[in-house]
C-alpha positions as CSV (number, residue, x, y, z in Angstrom):
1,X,32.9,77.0,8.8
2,X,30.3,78.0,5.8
3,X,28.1,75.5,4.4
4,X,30.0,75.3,1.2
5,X,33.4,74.2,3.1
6,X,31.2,72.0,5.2
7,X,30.0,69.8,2.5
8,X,33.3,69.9,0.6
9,X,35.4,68.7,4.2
10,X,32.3,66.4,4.2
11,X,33.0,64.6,0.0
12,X,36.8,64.3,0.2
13,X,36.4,62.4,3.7
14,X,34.2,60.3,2.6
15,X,35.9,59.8,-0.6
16,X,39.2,59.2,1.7
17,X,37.4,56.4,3.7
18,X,35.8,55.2,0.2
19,X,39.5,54.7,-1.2
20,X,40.5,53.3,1.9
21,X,37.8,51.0,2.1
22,X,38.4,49.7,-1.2
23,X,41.9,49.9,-1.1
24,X,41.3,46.8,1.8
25,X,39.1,44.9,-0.1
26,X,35.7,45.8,1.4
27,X,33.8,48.1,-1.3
28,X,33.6,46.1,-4.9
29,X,31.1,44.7,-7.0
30,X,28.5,42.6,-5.4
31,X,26.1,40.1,-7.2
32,X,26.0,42.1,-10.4
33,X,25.9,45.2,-8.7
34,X,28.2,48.4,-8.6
35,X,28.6,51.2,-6.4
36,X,29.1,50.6,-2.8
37,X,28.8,47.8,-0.1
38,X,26.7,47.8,3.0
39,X,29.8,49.7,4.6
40,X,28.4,52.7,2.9
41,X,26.5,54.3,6.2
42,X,29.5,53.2,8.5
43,X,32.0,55.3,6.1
44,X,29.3,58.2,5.7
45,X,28.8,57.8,9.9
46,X,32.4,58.6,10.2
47,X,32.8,61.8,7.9
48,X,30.3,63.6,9.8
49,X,30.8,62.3,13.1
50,X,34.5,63.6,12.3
51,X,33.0,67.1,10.7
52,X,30.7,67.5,14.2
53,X,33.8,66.8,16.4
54,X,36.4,69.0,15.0
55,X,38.4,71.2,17.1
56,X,38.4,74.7,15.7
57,X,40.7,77.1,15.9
58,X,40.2,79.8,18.6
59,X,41.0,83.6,17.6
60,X,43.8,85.3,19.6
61,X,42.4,88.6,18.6
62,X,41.7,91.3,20.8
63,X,39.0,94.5,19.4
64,X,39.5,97.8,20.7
65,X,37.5,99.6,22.7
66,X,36.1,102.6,20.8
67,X,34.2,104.4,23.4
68,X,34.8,103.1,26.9
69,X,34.0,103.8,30.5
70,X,36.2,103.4,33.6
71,X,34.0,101.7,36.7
72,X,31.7,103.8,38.5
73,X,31.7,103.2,42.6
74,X,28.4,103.3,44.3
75,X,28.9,101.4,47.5
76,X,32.3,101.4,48.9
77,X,32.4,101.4,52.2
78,X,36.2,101.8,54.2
79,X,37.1,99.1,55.9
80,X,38.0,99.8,60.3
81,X,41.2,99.0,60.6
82,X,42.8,99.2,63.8
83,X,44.6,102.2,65.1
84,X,47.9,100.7,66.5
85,X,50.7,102.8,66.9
86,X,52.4,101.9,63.1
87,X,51.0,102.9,60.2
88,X,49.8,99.7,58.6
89,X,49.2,99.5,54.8
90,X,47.1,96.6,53.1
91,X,46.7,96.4,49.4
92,X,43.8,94.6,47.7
93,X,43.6,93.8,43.5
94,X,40.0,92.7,42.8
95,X,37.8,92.1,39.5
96,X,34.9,94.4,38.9
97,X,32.2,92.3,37.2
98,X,29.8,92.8,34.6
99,X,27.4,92.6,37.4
100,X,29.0,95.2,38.8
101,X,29.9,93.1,42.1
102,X,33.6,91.8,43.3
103,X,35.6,88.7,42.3
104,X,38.8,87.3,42.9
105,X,39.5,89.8,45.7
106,X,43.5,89.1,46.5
107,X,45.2,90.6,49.1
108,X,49.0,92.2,47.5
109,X,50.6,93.4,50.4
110,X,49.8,93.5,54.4
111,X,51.4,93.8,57.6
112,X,48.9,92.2,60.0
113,X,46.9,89.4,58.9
114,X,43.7,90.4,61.6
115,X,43.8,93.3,59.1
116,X,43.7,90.9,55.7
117,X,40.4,89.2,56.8
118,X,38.9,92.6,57.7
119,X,39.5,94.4,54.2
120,X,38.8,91.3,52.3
121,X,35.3,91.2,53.8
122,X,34.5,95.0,53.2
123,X,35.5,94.5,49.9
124,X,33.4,91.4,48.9
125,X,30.4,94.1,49.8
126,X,31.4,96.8,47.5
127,X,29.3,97.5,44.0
128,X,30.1,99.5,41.3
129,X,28.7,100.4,37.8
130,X,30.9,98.2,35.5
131,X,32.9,99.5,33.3
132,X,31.8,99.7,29.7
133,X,33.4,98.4,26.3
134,X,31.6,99.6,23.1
135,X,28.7,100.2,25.2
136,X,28.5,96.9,26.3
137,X,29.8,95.9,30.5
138,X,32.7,94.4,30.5
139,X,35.4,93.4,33.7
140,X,37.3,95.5,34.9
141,X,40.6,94.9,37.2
142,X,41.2,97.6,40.4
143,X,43.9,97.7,43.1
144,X,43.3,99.4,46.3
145,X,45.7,100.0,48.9
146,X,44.3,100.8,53.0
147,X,46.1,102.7,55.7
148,X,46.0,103.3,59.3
149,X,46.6,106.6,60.7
């Protein structure tokens, strides 16, 4: 929020405490005096506390990427599954970071679960050069799917 809006947001609260205040009987003239009570910093207290606190709106809006850049592998080993006499298939989704390393690795599909633990823990090894939004790295999802011969 700018400055400007700020203060504004900042007057009409405290003018809205103000009327309420005096509207119960606590803000008047006091031995010969005008202008406000001693409940002047509570009211005040409360318009900013109210300002610091206020839940802003989040933006739902997505920018393009101008120039971008898929992910780069540089360490991606294959996993030793075991030769049995069916084909196997296992398919892993994963999240390439900014860091270039793997998160969230998830195993889709999978016929043996010996063969689950094996890929997931080849995976969590792997590194790549991150993909690349604008220039800038940014995460990138992959799917990957294993077979035995």
């Amino acid at each position: 929020m700018s400055r400007p809006r700020t203060a504004l947001v900042l007057v009409l609260a405290t003018l809205a405490a103000l009327a309420e205040a005096r509207a119960a009987g606590r803000v008047g003239v006091r031995a010969g005096r005008t202008g406000l009570s001693a409940d002047e910093p509570a009211i005040r207290a409360s318009a900013i506390h109210d300002s610091i606190f206020a839940v802003l709106p989040r933006s739902a809006m997505h920018l393009p990427c101008e120039g971008n850049a898929e992910p780069q592998a540089l360490t991606t080993p294959d996993p030793l599954l075991a030769a049995s006499s069916s084909r196997s298939r296992v398919a892993v989704s994963f999240v390439i970071g900014i860091d270039g390393r793997i998160h969230s690795p998830l195993i889709l599909e999978s016929e043996d679960p010996a063969e689950e633990s094996i890929v997931l823990e080849t995976v969590r090894y792997w590194r790549y050069r991150p993909a690349l939004c604008n220039g800038v790295p940014a995460e990138a999802e992959a799917k990957v799917e294993f077979s035995s011969r």
